[in-house]
N, C-alpha and C positions, 0 to 999 in steps of 0.2 A: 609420390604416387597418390592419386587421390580417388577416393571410393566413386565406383558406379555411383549413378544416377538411379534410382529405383525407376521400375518397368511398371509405364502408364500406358494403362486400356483402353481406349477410346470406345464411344459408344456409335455403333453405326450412323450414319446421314440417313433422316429419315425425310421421303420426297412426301405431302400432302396432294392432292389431286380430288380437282372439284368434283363436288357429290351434287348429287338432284333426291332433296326429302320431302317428304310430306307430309303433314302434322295438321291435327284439329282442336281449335278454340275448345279451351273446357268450361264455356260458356254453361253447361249442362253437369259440370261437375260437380258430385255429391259421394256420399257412403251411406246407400240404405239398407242395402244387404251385403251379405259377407259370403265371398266365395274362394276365397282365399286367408289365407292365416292371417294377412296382412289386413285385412276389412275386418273396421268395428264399427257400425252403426252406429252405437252408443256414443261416439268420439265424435265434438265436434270438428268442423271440417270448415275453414274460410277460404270461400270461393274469391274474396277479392284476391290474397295470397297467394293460390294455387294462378291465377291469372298473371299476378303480375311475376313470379315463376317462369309462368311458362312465357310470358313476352320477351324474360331475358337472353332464355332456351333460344326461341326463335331470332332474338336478333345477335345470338352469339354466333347462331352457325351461318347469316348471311354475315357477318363481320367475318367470318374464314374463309369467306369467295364461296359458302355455299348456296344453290337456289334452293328457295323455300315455296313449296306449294300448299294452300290451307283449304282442309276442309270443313266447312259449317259442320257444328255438331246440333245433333235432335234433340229436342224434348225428352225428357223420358229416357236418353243412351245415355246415362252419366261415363260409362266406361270406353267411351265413345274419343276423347281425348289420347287412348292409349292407342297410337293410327296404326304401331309395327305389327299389332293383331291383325289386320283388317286384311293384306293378301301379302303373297312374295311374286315381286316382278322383276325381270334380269332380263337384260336383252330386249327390252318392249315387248314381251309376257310375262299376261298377269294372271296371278291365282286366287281369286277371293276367298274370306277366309268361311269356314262351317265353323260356331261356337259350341261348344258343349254345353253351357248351363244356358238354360233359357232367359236369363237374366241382359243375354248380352247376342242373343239369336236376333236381334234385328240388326246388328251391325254388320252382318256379312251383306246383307241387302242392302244396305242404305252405302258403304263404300261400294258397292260392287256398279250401282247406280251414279256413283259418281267416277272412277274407272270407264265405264260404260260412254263417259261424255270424253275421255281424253286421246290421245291422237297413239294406240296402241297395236302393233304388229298384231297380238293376238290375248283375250280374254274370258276366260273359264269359271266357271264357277265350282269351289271344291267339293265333290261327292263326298268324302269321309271326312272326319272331326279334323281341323287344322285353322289354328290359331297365328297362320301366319308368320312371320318373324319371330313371334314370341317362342315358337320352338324350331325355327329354321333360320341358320344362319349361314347364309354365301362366304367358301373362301376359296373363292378362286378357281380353282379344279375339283371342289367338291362343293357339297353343302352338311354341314354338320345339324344332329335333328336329335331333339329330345324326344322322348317316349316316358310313359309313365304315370302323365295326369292326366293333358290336355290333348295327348296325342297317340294315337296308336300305331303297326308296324304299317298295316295298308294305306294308311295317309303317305305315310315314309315314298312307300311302295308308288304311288299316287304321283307326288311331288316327283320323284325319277322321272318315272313315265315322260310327266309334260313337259321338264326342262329338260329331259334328255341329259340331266349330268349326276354322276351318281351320288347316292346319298347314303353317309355315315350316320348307325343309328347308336345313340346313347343313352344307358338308361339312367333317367334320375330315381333317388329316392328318397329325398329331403321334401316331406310336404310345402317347407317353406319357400322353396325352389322349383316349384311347381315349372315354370318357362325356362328353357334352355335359357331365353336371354339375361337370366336373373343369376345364373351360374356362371357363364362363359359367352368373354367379349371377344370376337374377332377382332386384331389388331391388325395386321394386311396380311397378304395368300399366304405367308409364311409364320407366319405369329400369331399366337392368340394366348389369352390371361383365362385362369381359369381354377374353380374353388374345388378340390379335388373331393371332397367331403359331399357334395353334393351326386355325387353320380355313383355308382354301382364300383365295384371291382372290377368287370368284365369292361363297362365304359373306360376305367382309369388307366386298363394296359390298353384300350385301343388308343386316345388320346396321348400317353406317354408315346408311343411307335410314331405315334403321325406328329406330334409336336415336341419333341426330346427336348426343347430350348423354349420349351412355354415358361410364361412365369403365374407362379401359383399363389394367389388369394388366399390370406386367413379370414378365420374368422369375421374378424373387424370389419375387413374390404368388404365380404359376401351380408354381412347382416346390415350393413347402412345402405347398401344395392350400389357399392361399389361397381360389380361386372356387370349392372345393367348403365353400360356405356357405349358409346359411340366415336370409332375411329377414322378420320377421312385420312391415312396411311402417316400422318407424323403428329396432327392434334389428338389427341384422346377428349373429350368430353365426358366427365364422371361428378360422383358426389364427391365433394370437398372433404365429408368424413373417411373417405377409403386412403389411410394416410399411408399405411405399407404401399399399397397398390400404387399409390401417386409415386413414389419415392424408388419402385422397381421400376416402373415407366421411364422415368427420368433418367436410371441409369442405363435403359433401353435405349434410349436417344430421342423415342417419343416426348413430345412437350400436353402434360396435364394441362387440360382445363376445367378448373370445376366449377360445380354448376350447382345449387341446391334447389332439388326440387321435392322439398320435405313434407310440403302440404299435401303433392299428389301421390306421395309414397304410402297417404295412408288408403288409395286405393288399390296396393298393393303393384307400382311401377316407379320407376326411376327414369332419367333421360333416355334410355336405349329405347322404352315402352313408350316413349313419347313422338318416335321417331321412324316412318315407314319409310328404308332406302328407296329407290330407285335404281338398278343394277345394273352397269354395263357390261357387256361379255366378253373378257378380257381375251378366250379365244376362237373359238371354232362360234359358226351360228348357234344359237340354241331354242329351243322349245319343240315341241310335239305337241299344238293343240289338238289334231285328230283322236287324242289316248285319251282327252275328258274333257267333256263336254262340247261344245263348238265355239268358234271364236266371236268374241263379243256378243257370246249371249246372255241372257237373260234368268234372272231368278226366280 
């Protein structure tokens, strides 16, 4: 008689499916002031580095059959490069973003102006403080949404309204974690990675209920900006340093890709912050421009 075979797991078949991004040259990239933990003026910063960075960024994700859309960055918006701030758009609505530090208050205008030129069902510009991606993140039948720094409940409130899909509110309280996207990576409608340490207790039973099968970021992953990554539903795009997080991915069925974008981390972003989706709506129609603002208006 001879002994079983030990009982092998396989990790689910994960399907990829084309994204449409948008990203800007950090032509304009610097650190002159500090508005997050992550800014040091004092530190120098090489702009050829942060460039040839991000040209890898950009041509890694058309080498996955992604479309790449770029927008010129301004003079003077060094923060200008981090495009997922700039609005959230699903369905062909778009939300431009309202910055909170006046350090970065001309880029709601200057993307919403460029939006403005593209061929969009409908475009808003946002009444209350909202940073875009950087604290709203699309999964699927919901949208998950930091509170805490950069965001308050009426943005929340806000963002409902115009896409008409409800929004889970979480609170951070890791100054260093200031953007949702810096804590927690949507991996597709049913998965997401995510640093438990960053968010409140009240946040952590809601995320456990809604994600029971999330995998959970140490330390390591959340401080190199691991979870600011980007998933098109079987590649991940992350830092190369997030070795846990590569390594849970993998036995996820997800395939890591990493990407170092060390130069522009030190304006407090990693590849998720480098990268504004473009979001199909995977059911029912969605938006409600009549609830803010008017369509394709002006700032």
């Amino acid at each position: 008689m001879t002994a079983a075979s030990p009982l092998r797991v396989h990790a689910p078949t994960r399907t990829a499916s084309a994204r449409r991004y948008v990203l800007c040259r950090p032509d304009h990239f610097e650190v002159t002031y500090a508005i997050n933990p992550w800014m040091d003026p004092a530190a120098p910063v090489d702009r050829a580095r942060a460039l040839a960075q991000w040209e890898i960024l950009r041509a890694t994700l058309e080498a996955h059959g992604h479309t790449v859309e770029t927008v010129p960055g301004e003079p003077g918006l060094p923060d200008m490069v981090f495009a997922a701030n700039s609005a959230i758009v699903i369905g062909g609505h778009a939300l431009s973003a309202r910055f909170a530090h006046p350090e970065r208050a001309a880029e709601g205008p200057a993307f919403h102006r460029w939006f403005a030129a593209r061929e969009l069902r409908a475009l808003a510009a946002a009444s209350e403080i909202n940073e875009g991606e950087g604290d709203f993140a699309f999964a699927g039948q919901r949208i998950l949404a930091g509170v805490g720094f950069r965001c308050s409940l009426s943005a929340h409130a806000e963002v409902e309204r115009y896409f008409d899909v409800p929004v889970v509110s979480l609170e951070l309280v890791d100054p260093r974690f200031y953007h949702l996207d810096t804590a927690l990576m949507v991996l597709d409608d049913a998965t997401v990675a995510y640093y438990p340490a960053a968010f409140s207790q009240a946040a952590r039973e809601v995320l456990t209920a809604l994600y029971p099968d999330a995998i959970l970021a140490d330390d390591n992953d959340a401080l190199c900006f691991g979870l600011n990554g980007l998933s098109d539903g079987e590649h991940v795009f992350l830092d190369p340093g997030a070795t846990g997080l590569i390594a849970q991915l993998r036995a996820r069925g997800f395939v890591p890709v990493p990407l170092d974008l060390s130069e522009l981390r030190k304006g407090g972003g990693g590849v998720k912050c480098c990268v504004l989706e473009l979001h199909t709506r995977r059911d029912a129609t969605v938006g409600r421009p009549d609830q803010v603002g008017s369509s394709v208006s002006t700032r």
